[in-house]
C-alpha positions in Angstrom: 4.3 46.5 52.6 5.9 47.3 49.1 3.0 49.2 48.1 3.8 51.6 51.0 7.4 52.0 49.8 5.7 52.2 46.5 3.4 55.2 48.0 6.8 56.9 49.1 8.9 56.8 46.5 5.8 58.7 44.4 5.5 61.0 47.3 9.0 61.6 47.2 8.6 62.3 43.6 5.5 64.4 43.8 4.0 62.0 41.7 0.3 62.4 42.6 -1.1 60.2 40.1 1.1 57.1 41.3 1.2 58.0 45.1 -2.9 58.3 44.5 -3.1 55.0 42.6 -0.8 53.1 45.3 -2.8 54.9 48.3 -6.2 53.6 46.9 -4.9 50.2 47.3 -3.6 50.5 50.8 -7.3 52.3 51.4 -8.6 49.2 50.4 -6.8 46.8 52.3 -8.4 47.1 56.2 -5.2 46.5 57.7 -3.6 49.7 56.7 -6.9 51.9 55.6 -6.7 53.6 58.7 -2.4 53.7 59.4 -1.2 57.1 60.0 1.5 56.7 58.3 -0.2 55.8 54.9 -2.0 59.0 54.9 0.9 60.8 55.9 2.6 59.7 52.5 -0.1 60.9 50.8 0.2 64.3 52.4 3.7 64.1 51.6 2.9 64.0 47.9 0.8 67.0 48.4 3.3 68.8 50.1 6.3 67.8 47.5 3.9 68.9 44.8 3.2 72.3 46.6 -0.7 71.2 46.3 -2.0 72.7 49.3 -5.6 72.2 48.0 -5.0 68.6 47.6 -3.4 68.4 51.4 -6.0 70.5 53.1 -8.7 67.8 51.6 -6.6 64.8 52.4 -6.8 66.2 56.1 -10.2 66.6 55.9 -10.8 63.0 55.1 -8.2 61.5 57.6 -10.5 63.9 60.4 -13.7 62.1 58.4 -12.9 58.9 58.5 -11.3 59.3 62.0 -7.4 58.6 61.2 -5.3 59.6 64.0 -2.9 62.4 63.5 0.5 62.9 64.8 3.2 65.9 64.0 4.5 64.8 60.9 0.8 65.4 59.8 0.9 68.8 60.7 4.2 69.5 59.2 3.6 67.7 55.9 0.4 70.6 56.2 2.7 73.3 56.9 5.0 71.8 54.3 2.5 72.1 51.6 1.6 75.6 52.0 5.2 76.8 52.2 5.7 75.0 48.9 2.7 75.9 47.4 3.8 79.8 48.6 6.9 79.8 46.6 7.7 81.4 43.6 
């Protein structure tokens, strides 16, 4: 969908107040409120932003809300923290 691109391109950007605005939409759309790969974008703005906070609770709420996770989860996790360790 072109919101998803829209979702990565402010991931890519660490935009999180556009990758947030375009991820509430796909949340609210039942077809993709539950897609891996939409919550994995939002991790990916976490992790580009070096917000490790903002990751660790986006996890939380894919395990909540019963998302399936898959390695690129994890690494966008891992991701985050090394960002959010750097100088």
């Amino acid at each position: 969908t072109m919101t998803l691109a829209e979702l990565n391109k402010a991931a890519e950007s660490a935009n999180l107040t556009e990758a947030r605005r375009h991820f509430q939409q796909l949340l609210a759309d039942p077809k993709t409120s539950s897609k891996t790969v939409v919550w994995n974008t939002l991790l990916k703005a976490h992790a580009n932003a070096g917000d490790l906070v903002g990751a660790e609770r986006c996890f939380r709420e894919m395990e909540q809300k019963g998302v399936r996770t898959n390695e690129k989860t994890y690494g966008k996790l891992v991701e985050a923290a090394a960002k959010a360790a750097e100088p």
